[in-house]
ROMIMI-786244 format. One record per residue (C-alpha): residue number from 1; x, y, z. Coordinates in Angstrom, 2 decimals, padded with zeros to 5 digits. Each point is the difference from the previous one (the first is absolute). Layout:
<atoms>
  seq       px       py       pz
  NUM        X        Y        Z
...
</atoms>
This chain:
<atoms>
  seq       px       py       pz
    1  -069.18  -048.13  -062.67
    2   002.48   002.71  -000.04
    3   001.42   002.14   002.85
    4  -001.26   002.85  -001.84
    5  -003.29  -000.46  -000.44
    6  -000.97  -001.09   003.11
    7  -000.14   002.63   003.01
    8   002.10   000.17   002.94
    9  -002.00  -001.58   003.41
   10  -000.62   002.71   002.21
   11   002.14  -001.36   003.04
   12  -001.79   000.27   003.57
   13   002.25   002.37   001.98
   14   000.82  -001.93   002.46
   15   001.40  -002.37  -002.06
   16   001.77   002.21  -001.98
   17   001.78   000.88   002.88
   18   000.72  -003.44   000.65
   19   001.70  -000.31  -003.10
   20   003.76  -000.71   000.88
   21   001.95  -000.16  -003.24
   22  -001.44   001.45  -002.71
   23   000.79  -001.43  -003.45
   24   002.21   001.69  -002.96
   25  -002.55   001.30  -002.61
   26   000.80  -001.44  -003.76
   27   001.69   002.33  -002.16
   28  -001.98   000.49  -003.35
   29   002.32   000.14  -003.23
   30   001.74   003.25  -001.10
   31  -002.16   000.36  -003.00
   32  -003.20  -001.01   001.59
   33  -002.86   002.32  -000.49
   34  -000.90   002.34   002.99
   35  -002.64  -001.52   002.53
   36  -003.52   002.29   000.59
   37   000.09   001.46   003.27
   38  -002.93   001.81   001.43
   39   000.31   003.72  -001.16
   40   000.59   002.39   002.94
   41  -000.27   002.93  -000.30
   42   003.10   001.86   000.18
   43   000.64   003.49   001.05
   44   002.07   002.13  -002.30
   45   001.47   002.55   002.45
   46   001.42  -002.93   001.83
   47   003.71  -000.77   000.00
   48   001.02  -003.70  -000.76
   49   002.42  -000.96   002.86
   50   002.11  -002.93  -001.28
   51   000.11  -002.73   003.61
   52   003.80  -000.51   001.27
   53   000.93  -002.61  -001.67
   54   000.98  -003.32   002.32
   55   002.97  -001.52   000.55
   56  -001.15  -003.48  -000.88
   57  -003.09  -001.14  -000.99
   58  -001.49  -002.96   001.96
   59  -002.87  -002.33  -000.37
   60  -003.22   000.39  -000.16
   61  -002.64  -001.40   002.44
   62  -001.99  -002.92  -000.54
   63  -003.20   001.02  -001.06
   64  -002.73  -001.33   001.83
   65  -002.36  -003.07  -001.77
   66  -002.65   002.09  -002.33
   67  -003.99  -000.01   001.58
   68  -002.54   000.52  -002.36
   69  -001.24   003.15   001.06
   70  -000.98   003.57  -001.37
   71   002.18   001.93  -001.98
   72   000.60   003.72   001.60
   73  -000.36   002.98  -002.09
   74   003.05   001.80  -001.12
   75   001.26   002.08   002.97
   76   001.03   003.64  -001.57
   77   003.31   000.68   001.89
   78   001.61   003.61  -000.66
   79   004.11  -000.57  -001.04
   80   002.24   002.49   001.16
   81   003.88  -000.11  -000.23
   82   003.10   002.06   000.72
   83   001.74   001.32  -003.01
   84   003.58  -001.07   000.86
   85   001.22   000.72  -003.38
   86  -000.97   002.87  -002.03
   87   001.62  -001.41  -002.89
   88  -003.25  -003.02  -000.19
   89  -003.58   000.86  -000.62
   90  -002.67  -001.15   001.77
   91  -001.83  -003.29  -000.34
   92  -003.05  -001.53   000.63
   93   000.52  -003.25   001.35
   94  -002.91  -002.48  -000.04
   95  -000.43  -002.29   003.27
   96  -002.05  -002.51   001.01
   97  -002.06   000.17   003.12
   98  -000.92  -003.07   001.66
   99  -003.57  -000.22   001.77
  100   000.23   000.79   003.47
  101  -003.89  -001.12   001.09
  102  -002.48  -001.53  -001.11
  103  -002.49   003.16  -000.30
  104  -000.68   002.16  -002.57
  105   001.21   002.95   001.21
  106   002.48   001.88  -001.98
  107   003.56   001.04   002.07
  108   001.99   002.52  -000.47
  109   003.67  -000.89   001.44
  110   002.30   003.20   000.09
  111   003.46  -000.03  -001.64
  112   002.76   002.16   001.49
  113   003.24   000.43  -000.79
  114   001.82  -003.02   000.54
  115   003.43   001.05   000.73
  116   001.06   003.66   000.65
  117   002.41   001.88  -002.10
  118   003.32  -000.42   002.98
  119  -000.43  -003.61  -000.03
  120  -000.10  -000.39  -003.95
  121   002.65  -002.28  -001.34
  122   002.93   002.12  -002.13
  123  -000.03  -002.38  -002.72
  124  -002.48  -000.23  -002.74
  125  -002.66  -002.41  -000.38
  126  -000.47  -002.82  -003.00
  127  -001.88   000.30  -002.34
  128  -002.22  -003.20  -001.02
  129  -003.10  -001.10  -000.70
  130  -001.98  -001.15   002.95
  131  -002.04  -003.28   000.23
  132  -003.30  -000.60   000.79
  133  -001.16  -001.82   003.06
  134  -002.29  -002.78  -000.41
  135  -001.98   001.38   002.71
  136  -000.61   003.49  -001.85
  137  -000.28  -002.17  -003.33
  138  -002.83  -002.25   001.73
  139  -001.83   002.64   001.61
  140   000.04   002.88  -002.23
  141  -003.76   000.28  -002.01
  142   001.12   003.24  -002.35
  143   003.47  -000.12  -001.57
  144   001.89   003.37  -000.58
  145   002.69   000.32  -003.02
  146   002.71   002.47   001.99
  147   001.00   003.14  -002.44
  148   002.88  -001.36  -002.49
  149   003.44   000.97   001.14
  150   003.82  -001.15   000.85
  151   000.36  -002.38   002.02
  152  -002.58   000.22   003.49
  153   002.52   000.27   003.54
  154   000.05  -003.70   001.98
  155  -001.84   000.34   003.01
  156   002.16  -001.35   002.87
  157  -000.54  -003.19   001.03
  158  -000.28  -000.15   004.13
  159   002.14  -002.37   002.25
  160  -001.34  -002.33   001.71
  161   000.35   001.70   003.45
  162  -001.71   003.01  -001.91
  163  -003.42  -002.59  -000.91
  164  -000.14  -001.59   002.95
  165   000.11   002.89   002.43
  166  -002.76   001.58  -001.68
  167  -001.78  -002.77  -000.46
  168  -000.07  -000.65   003.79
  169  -000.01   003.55   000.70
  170  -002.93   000.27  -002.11
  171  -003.25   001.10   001.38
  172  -003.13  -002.23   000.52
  173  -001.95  -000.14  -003.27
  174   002.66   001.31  -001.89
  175   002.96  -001.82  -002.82
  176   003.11   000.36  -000.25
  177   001.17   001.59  -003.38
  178   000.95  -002.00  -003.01
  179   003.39   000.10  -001.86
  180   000.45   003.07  -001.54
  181  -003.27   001.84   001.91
  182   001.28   003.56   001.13
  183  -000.58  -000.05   003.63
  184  -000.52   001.94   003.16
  185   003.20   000.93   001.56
  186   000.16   000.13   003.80
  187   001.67   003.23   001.45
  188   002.64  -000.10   002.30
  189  -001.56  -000.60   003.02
  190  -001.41  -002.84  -002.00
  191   002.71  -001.61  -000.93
  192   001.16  -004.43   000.78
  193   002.65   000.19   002.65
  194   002.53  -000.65  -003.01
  195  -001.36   003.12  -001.76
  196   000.40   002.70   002.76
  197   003.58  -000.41   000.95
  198   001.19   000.12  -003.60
  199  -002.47   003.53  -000.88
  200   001.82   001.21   003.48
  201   002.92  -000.72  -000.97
  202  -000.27   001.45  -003.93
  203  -001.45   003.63   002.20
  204   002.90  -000.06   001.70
  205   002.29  -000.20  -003.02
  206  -002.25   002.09  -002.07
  207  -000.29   002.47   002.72
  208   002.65   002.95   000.19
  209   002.92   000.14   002.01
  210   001.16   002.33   002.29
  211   003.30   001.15   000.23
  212   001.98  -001.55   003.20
  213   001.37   002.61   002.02
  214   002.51  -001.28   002.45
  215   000.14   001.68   003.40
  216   002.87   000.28   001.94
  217   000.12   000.56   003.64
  218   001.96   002.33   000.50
  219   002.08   000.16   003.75
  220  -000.81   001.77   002.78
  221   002.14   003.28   000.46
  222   002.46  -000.42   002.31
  223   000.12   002.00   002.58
  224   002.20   003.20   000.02
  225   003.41  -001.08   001.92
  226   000.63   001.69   003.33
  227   002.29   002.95   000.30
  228   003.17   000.15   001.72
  229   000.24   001.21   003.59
  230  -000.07   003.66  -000.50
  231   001.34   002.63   002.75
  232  -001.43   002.97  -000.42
  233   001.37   003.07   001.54
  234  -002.49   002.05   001.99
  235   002.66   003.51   000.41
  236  -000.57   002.25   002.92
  237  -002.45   001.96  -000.89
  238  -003.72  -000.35   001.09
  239  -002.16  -001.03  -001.59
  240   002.61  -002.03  -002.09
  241   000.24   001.31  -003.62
  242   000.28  -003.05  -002.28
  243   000.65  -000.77  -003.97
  244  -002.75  -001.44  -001.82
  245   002.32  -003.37  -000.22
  246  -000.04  -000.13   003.65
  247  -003.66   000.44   000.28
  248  -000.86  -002.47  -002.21
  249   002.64  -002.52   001.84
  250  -002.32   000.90   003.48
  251  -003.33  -000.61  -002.09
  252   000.76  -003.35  -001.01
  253   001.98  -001.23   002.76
  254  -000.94  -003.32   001.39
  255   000.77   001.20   003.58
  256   002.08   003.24   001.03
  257   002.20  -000.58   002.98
  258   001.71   002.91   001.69
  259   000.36   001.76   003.39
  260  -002.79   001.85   002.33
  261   001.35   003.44  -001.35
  262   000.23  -001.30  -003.82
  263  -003.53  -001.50   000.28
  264  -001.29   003.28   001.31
  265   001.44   002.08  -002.69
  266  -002.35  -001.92  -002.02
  267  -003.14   000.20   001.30
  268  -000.97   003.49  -002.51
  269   000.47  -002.58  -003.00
  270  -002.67  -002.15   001.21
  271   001.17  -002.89  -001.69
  272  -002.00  -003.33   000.29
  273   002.92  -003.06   000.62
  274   000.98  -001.65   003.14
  275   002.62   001.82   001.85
  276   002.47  -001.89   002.29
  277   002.04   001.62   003.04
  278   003.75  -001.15  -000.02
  279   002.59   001.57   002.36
  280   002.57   001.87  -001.89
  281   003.16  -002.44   001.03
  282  -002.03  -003.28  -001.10
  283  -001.69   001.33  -003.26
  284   001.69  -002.59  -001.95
  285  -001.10  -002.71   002.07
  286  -003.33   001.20   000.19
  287   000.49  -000.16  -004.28
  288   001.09  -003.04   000.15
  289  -002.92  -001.20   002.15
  290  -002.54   001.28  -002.19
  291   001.26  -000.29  -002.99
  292   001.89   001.91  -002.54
  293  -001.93  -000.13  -003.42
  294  -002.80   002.52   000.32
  295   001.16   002.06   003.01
  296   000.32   003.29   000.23
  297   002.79   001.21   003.13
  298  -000.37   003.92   001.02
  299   002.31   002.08   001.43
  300   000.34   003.05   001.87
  301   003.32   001.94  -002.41
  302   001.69  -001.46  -001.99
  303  -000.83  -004.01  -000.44
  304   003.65  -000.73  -000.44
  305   001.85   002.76   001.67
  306  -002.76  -000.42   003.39
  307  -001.61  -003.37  -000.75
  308   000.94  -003.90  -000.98
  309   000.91   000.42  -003.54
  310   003.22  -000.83   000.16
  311  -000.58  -003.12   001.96
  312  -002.84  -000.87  -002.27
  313   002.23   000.22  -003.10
  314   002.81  -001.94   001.33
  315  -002.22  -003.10   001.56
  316  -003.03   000.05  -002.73
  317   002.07   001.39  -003.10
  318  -000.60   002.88  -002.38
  319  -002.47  -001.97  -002.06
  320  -002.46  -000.55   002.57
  321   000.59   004.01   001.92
  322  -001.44   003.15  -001.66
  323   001.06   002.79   002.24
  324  -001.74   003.72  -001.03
  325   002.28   001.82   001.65
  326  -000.74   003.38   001.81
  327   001.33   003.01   002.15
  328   001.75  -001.86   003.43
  329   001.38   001.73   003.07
  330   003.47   000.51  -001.26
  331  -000.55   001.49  -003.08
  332  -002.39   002.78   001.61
  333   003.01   000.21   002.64
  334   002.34   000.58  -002.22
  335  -002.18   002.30  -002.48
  336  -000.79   002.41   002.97
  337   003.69  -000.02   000.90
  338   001.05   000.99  -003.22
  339   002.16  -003.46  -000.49
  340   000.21  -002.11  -002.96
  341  -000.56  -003.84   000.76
  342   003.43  -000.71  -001.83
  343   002.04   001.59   002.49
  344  -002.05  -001.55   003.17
  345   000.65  -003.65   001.18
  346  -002.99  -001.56   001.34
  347   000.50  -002.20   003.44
  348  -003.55  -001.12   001.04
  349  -000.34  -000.68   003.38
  350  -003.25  -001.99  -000.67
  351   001.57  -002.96  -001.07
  352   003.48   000.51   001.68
  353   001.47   000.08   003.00
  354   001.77   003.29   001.33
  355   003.36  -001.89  -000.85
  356  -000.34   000.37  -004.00
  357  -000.47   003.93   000.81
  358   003.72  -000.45   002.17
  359   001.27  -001.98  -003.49
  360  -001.05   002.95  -002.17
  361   001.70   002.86   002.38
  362   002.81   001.71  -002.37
  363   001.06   003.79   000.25
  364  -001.86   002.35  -002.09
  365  -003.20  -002.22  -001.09
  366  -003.65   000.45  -000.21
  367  -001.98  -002.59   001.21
  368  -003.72  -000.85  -000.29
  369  -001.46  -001.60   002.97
  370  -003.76  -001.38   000.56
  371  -000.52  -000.61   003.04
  372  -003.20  -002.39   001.83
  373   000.68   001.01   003.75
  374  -001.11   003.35   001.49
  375   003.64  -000.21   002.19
  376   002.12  -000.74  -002.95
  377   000.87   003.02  -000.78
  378   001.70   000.70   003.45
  379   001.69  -003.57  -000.70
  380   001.80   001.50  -003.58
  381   000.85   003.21   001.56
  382   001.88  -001.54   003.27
  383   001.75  -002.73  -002.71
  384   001.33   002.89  -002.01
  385   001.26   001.55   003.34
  386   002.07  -003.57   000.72
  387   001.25  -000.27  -003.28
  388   001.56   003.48  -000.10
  389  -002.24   002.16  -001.67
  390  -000.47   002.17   002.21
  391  -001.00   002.55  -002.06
  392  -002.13  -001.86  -002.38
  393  -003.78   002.14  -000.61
  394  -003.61  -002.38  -000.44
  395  -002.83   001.06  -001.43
  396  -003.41  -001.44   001.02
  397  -002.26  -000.24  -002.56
  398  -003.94  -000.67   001.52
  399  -003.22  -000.62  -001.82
  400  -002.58   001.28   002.47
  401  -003.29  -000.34  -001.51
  402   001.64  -000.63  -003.55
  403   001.67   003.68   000.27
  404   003.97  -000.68   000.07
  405   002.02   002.36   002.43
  406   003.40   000.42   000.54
  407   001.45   000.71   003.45
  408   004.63   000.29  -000.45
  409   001.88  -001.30   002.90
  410   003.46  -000.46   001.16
  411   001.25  -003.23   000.84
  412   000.92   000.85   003.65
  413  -003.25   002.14   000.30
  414  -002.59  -003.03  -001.32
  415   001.43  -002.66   002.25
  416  -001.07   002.00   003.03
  417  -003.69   000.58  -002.07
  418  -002.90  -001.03   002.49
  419  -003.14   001.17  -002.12
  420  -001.68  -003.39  -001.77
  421   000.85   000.05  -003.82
  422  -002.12  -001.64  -002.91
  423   000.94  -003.69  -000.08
  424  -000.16   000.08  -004.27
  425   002.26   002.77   000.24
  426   003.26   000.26  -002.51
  427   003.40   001.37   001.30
  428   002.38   001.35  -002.50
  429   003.45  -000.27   001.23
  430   003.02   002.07  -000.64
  431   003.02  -001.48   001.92
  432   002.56   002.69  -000.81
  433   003.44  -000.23   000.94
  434   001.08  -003.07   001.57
  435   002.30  -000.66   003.85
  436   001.80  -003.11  -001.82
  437  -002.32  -002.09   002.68
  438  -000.56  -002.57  -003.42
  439   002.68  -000.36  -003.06
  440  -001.40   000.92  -003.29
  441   002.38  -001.63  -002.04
  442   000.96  -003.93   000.82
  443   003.18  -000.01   002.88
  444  -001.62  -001.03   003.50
  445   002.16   001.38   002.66
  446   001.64  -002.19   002.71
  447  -002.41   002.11   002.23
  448  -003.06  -000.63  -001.90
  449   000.93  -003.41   000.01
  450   000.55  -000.40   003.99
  451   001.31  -003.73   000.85
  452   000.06  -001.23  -002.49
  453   002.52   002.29  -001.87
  454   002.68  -002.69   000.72
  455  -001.02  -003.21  -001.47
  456  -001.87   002.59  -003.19
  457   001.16  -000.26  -003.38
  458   002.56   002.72  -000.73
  459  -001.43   003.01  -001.41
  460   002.00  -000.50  -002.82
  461  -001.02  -003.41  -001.42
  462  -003.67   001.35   000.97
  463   000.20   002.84  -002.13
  464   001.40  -002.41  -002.75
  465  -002.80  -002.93   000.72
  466  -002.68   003.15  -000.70
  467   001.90   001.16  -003.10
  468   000.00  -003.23  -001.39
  469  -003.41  -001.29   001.01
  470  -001.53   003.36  -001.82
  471  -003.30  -000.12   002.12
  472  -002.49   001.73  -001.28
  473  -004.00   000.60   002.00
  474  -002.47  -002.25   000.30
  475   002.24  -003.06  -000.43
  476   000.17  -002.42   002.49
  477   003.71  -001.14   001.61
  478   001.58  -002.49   002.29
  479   002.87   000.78   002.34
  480   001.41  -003.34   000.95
  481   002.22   000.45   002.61
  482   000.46  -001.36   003.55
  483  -000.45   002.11   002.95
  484   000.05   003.75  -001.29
  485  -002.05   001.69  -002.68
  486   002.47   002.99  -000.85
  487  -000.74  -000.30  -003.88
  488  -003.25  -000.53   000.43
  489  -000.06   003.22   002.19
  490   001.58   001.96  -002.83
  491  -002.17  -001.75  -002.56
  492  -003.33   001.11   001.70
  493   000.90   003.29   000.71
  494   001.63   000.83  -003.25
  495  -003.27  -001.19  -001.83
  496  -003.28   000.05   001.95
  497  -002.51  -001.36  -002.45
  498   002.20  -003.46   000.28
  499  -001.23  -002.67   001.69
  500   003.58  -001.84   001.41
  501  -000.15  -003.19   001.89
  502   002.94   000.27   002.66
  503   000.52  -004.24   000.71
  504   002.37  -000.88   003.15
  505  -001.17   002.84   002.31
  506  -002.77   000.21   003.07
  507  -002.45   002.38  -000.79
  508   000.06   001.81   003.46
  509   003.45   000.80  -000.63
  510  -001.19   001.28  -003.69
  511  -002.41   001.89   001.44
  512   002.61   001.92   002.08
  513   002.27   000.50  -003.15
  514  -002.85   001.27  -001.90
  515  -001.18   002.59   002.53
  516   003.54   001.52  -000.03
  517   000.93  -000.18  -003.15
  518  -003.37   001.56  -001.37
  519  -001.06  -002.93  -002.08
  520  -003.41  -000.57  -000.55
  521  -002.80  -002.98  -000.53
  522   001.88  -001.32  -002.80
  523   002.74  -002.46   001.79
  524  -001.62  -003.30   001.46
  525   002.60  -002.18   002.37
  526  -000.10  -004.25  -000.75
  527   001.79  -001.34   003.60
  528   001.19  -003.14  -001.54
  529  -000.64  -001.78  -003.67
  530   001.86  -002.41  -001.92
  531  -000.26   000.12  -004.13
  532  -002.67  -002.52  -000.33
  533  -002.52   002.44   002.20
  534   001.13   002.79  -003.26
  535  -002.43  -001.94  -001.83
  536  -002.85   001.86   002.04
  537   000.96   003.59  -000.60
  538  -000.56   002.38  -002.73
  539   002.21  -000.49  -003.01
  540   002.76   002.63   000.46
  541   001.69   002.33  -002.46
  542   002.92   000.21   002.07
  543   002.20  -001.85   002.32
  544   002.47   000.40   002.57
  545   002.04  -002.61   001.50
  546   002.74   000.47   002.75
  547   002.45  -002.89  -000.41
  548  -000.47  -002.67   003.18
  549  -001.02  -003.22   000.73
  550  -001.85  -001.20  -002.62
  551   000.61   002.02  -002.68
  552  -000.29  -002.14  -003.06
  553  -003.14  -001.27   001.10
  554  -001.30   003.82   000.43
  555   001.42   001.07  -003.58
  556  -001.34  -003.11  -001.76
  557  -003.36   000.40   001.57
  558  -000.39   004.64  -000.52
  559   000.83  -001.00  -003.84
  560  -002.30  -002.51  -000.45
  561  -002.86   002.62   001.34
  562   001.72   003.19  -001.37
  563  -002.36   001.43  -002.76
  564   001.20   000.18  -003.85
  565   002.69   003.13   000.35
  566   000.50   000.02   003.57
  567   003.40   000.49   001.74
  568   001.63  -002.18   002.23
  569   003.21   001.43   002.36
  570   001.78  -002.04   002.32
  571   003.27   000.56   002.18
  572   002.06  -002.28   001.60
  573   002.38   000.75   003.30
  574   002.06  -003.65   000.83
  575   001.35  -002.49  -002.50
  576  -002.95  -001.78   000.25
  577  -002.67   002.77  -001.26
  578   002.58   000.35  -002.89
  579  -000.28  -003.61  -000.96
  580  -003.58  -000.36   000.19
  581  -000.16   003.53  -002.69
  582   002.72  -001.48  -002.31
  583  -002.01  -003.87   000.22
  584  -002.87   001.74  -000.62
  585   001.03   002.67  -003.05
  586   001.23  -003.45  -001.68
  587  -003.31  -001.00  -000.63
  588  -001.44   003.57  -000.71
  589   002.68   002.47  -001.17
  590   000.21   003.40   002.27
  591  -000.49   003.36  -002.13
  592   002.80   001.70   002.61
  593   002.42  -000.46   002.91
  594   001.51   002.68   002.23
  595   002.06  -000.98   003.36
  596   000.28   002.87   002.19
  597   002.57   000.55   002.70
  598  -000.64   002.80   002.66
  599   002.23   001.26   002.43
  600  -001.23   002.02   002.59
  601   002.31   002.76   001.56
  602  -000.36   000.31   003.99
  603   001.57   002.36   002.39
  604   002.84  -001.70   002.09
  605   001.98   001.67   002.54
  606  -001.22   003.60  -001.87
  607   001.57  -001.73  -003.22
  608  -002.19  -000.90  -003.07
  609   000.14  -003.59  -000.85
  610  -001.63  -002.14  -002.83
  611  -001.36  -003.51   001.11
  612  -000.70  -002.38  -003.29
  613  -003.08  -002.08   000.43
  614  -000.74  -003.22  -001.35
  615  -000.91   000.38  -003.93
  616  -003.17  -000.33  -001.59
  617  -000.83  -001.59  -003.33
  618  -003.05   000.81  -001.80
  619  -001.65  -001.89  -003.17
  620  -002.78   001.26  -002.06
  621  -002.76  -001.86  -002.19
  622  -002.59   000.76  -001.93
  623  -002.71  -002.12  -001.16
  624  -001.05   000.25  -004.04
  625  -003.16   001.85  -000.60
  626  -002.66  -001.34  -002.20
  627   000.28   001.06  -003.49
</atoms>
């Protein structure tokens, strides 16, 4: 007989599940007339949802061998599909449904969507006519003619993974679905292992993306640099008045150093940094100790007139000193006194000896002089006494409780002065006319020089060393000569802010000289050196070289140290001292050359008589300056 006509076996569940490969069903010709299906009813507010197509169609399974058992009545199944074209119309599509038991119970299997609308495929479906199954041909008792149209949509035809995971998956009692049979979709948490990473991974392209917003770290603030060292001056009034820039220097100061009277004077500002005692001669050691950046240094005055600040600038450098300058001891001197500062010379006894006040003594000048010792005024007004200035008047300024007062003295009444005086007092000097004790224009007398007047230099190659060596103040100078110091004598005392190095003489015999001669602090005495110890001293802007033994060695060695534009003037007494100064101006060319001969009249028998002496040659060089 023919497929057709005979019905499909009901299959026993369990072997339908059994069933391994299931076998292709035969394609009926194109033409072929339309096999009766069961009707089912059919609902018309349904959509039809065409089934994703598949990528490949695969066999079917083998169908199990046929039993001879009772047919099943038509199961009425409900169709609904997604309309994932508008542009097609709806169609009723007429399936087959196998028996799934032996009773005669009717069952109603639900149809849901089978594929939602973000996983439909893009592209559109074929259109063909769809074959039969022998199965629905077999077991179908009432054939259905579907409504004439185009051509009917080709169901997809499930893989073979598809088949056989629901046919293993499938439920006890239960078939899986025939070709073609719109089927229960599982939902996601449903889905084969296969299934679940690929709908995952289609969410995640599907799904929207956020904009990336790249965040960058930005770096930590650095902290604010230190300031400078900053000296603030305090004045002498109390409490101290102070500018808002000093204020805010004390508020953020890392530490504030100063003296037990400067720290007192700020207790009413009730600031809240460390505060550091530091005696008032070692403040810049205490500086250095503690460090620079950050500190704050107060003084009583005027913080460079009274304090450190000039110290501080030359060893630390303007860049790392801020001095906030204020009212010191000289200027309220001066002010009360009706003085300008221009016309006052400041010699501070703080940080000099009482010799640099002896090096500053000229007729008619006003001096300034600090003082640190409760007894040093007595000392200034007996060394005006000795250096003939006799009549020479002092005012002592004091700052008793921060109130300044003026007392006028006389030199000759002050040094007898018994009643204690403020030791931060200021003495303003006026020396009047002058005995002729000290020269105020270079020419040392034979007197002032004592001994050693004989073996000196002649005051007249002296005079023309100076005018040729053009010193000027705060150079520094060497005197090379052996055994007497007469030009550097005149050089001292003729400029007192020079610092001359006298080589070849003792210093206790110096010391002698200097005392009589009224030179102050700025000579120092080297006993003995040869050129190679030069190396050690300061570079010097000036030399002088008395011709002896030795000389080229001396000459080569003061111009290799002389500074760019410093002056070099050697003389020569023997033949030999003239050869070593022409040997030498062969290999640097002098700038001038002057011989002098002297003759020096004496007194003989009540007649006047003129000795020569020996003449002296004198060469001058000068190095080139920079340019």
């Amino acid at each position: 007989m023919s497929e057709e006509l005979n019905p499909a076996p009901v299959l026993d569940p369990v072997e339908a599940a059994e069933s391994a490969r299931p076998r292709a069903a035969a394609r009926t010709p194109r033409k072929k007339a339309p096999a009766k299906v069961a009707a089912l009813p059919v609902d018309a507010t349904a959509e039809v949802i065409p089934v994703e197509p598949a990528a490949a169609p695969k066999a079917k399974a083998k169908r199990a061998p046929r039993k001879p058992k009772k047919a099943a009545e038509a199961v009425v199944m409900d169709e609904q599909t997604a309309d994932l074209f508008a542009a097609l119309q709806p169609e009723i599509v007429s399936v087959a449904q196998p028996e799934a038991r032996v009773e005669p119970v009717a069952i109603e299997a639900p149809v849901t969507a089978a594929v939602s609308a973000e996983a439909a495929p893009a592209v559109t479906p074929e259109t063909s006519d769809e074959p039969a199954t022998e199965e629905a041909a077999a077991s179908s008792d009432t054939l259905v003619t579907p409504p004439a149209s185009p051509r009917r949509k080709r169901k997809r035809r499930r893989g073979k993974s598809e088949r056989s995971a629901q046919g293993d998956n499938a439920p006890e009692g239960e078939l899986p679905a025939a070709q073609g049979e719109l089927t229960e979709q599982p939902s996601t948490a449903e889905l084969t292992p296969l299934e679940a990473p690929l709908r995952a991974l289609l969410e995640a392209f599907e799904a929207p993306v956020e904009p990336l917003v790249l965040t960058v770290a930005l770096p930590e603030p650095e902290p604010a640099p230190l300031q400078p060292l900053t000296v603030v001056s305090l004045g002498l009034t109390q409490p101290p008045v102070l500018s808002a820039e000093a204020l805010a220097a004390l508020r953020g100061a890392r530490v504030v150093l100063g003296t037990a009277d400067a720290l007192d004077r700020l207790a009413g500002l009730h600031l809240n940094v460390p505060q550091q005692l530091c005696a008032a001669d070692s403040a810049h050691v205490d500086v250095r100790t503690v460090g620079h950046a950050g500190s704050v240094l107060v003084v009583v005055g005027d913080g460079a007139g009274d304090g450190p600040a000039a110290e501080l600038l030359a060893e630390l450098g303007p860049a790392h000193v801020r001095v906030l300058p204020g009212v010191g001891r000289v200027q309220a001197a001066c002010a009360a006194l009706g003085l300008s500062a221009e016309i006052v010379s400041v010699v501070d006894l703080r940080r000099a000896p009482l010799a640099a006040l002896r090096g500053q003594l000229r007729a008619h000048r006003l001096l300034a002089v600090p003082v640190a010792d409760a007894a040093a005024p007595v000392a200034v007004a007996r060394l005006l006494l000795d250096s003939g200035f006799s009549g020479a008047r002092v005012w002592v300024c004091e700052y008793p409780g921060g109130v300044l007062k003026t007392t006028a003295w006389l030199a000759s009444e002050l040094v007898e002065l018994r009643e204690p005086v403020d030791a931060h007092a200021v003495l303003i000097l006026a020396t009047g006319p002058s005995a002729g004790v000290f020269t105020e224009l270079p020419g040392l007398s034979e007197a002032a020089l004592g001994d050693d007047a004989a073996s000196a230099l002649p005051l007249a190659v002296r005079t023309l060393a100076l005018a040729w060596l053009q010193p000027a103040a705060w150079e520094n100078g060497w005197a090379i000569a052996d055994g007497e110091a007469s030009l550097a004598l005149e050089w001292a005392r003729a400029v007192p802010t020079a610092r001359v190095r006298a080589v070849g003489v003792e210093p206790s015999l110096l010391g002698v000289s200097m005392a009589r001669v009224g030179v102050g602090e700025n000579l120092s005495a080297v006993a003995s050196a040869t050129p190679q110890r030069s190396r050690e001293w300061p570079a010097p802007e000036a030399v002088f070289v008395r011709g002896g033994i030795g000389l080229s060695d001396w000459l080569a060695a003061a111009w290799e140290r002389l500074t760019p534009g410093g002056r070099l003037v050697a003389t020569a007494e023997d033949d030999e001292a003239r050869a070593d100064l022409l040997a030498f101006s062969g290999q640097v060319p002098a700038e001038a050359w002057q011989e002098l001969s002297l003759s020096r009249g004496e007194t003989v028998a009540g007649r006047l008589r003129f000795a020569p002496s020996a003449p002296v040659r004198l060469a001058l060089w000068r190095k080139p300056g920079l340019s």
